[in-house]
Structure formats: C-alpha cells, structure tokens
C-alpha positions as CSV (number, residue, x, y, z in Angstrom):
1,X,12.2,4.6,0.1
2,X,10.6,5.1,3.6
3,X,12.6,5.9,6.5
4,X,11.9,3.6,9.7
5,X,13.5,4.3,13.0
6,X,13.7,1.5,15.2
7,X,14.2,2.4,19.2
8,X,14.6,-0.5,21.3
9,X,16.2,1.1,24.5
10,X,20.0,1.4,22.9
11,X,21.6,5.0,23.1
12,X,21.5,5.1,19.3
13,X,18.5,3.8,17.0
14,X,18.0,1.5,14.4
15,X,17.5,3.3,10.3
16,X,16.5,1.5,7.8
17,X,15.6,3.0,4.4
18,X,13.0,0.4,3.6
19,X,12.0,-0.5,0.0
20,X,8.0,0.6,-1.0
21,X,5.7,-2.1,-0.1
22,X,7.3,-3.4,2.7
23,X,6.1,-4.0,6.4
24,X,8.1,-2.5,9.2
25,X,8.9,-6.1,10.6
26,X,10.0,-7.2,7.1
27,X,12.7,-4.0,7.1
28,X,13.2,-4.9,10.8
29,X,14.6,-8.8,9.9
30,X,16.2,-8.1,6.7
31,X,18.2,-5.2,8.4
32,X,19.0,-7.3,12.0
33,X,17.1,-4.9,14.0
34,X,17.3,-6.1,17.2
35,X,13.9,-7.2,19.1
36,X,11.8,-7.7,16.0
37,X,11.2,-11.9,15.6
38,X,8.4,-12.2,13.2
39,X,7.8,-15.8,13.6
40,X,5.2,-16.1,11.4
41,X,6.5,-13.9,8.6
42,X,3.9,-11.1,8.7
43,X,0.7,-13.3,8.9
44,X,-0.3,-11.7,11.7
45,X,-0.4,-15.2,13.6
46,X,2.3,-14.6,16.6
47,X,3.0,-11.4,17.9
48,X,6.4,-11.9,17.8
49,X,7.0,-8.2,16.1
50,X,4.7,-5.9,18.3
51,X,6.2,-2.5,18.2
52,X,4.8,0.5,20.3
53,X,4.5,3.2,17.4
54,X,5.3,6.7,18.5
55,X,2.2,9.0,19.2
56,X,3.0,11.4,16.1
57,X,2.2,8.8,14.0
58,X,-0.8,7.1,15.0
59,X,-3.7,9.0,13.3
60,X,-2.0,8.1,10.1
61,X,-2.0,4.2,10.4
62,X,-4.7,2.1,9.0
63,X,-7.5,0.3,11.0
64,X,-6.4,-2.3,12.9
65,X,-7.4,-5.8,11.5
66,X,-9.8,-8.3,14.1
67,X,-6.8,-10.5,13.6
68,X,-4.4,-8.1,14.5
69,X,-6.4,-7.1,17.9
70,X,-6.4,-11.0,18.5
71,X,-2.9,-11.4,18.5
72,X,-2.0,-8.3,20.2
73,X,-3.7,-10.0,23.2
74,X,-0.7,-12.1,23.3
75,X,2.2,-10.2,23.1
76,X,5.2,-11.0,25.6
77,X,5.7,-7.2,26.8
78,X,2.3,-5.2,28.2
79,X,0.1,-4.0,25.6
80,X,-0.5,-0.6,25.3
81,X,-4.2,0.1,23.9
82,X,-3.4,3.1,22.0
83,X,0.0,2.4,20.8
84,X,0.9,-1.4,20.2
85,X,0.8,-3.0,16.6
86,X,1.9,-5.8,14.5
87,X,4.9,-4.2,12.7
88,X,4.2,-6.9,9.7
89,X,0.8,-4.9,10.0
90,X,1.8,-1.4,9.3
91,X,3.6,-0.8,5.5
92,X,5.2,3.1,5.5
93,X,4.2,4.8,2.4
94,X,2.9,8.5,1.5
95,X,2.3,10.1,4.8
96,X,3.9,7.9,7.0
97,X,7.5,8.4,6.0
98,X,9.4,8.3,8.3
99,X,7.6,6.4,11.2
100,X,9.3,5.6,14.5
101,X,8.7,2.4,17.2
102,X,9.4,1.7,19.9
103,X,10.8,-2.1,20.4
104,X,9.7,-3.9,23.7
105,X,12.5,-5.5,25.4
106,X,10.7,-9.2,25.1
107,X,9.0,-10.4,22.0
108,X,9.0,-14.4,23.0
C-alpha cells in the first residue's frame, strides 16, 4: 500500500497508507485530509485538488495530460510551473512510494 504524506501548513502531516490504484486526491477525501475538495471526483474538470508535489519526486511522475495543464490554469492558490498537479492525476505505485504534497491553503 503506498504511503502519501499530506503537508498543508499544520505542525504535523497528513499519512495515509493508500490502497494500489488509487489517486492521491481519492486517499486525500476518503481519509479527511484537510484542503483536498475534488469536486469533480478525479475527472480532471476543477482543480479543486491541486497539490504542489515535493521536488524529490517530480522526475518520477507521468506526463502531464492537456486536460490537466488546462485546469491547472485555474487553480485558486498560484500555480507553480514545475511543481503543481491534479492530485486525482497522480496514482502512487512502484517508484513513487511514498510521495509527499504540499496542500495550498485555498482550493475554492
């Protein structure tokens, strides 16, 4: 099970031991991290679950979709070019295990 670390400006952060397959915003709602919405339940449609992933992990994420880049034009906290993503886009798995975000303090 993939270890996600959720920091989102608390003194402690968020671990979830999320089941294979499933999206960091999915472990994010189902666990009541705080800061991750995911309006549109991982169709990359809202940008309600951007994340700033943590530099150690970037190289190993997959190409960012054109709907992805779209959305991520629309988030509610800055963008960062190298290190904002859709958490319904990024599924942990062999490589990326743990993986560790940052959570903007406005998703709406």
């Amino acid at each position: 099970m993939p270890r996600i670390i959720y920091h989102n400006g608390t003194a402690e952060p968020n671990v979830v031991e999320a089941a294979d397959g499933t999206s960091v915003m999915r472990a994010a709602v189902a666990n009541d991290v705080p800061g991750i919405v995911g309006e549109c339940g991982g169709q990359a449609m809202c940008a309600t679950c951007h994340v700033y992933v943590r530099a150690e992990h970037l190289d190993l994420l997959p190409e960012m979709s054109e709907d992805e880049e779209e959305m991520l034009e629309c988030t509610a906290a800055p963008r960062d070019e190298k290190r904002s993503r859709l958490s319904c886009q990024i599924v942990p798995g062999p490589g990326l295990d743990p993986i560790e975000v940052d959570v903007p303090a406005d998703q709406i």
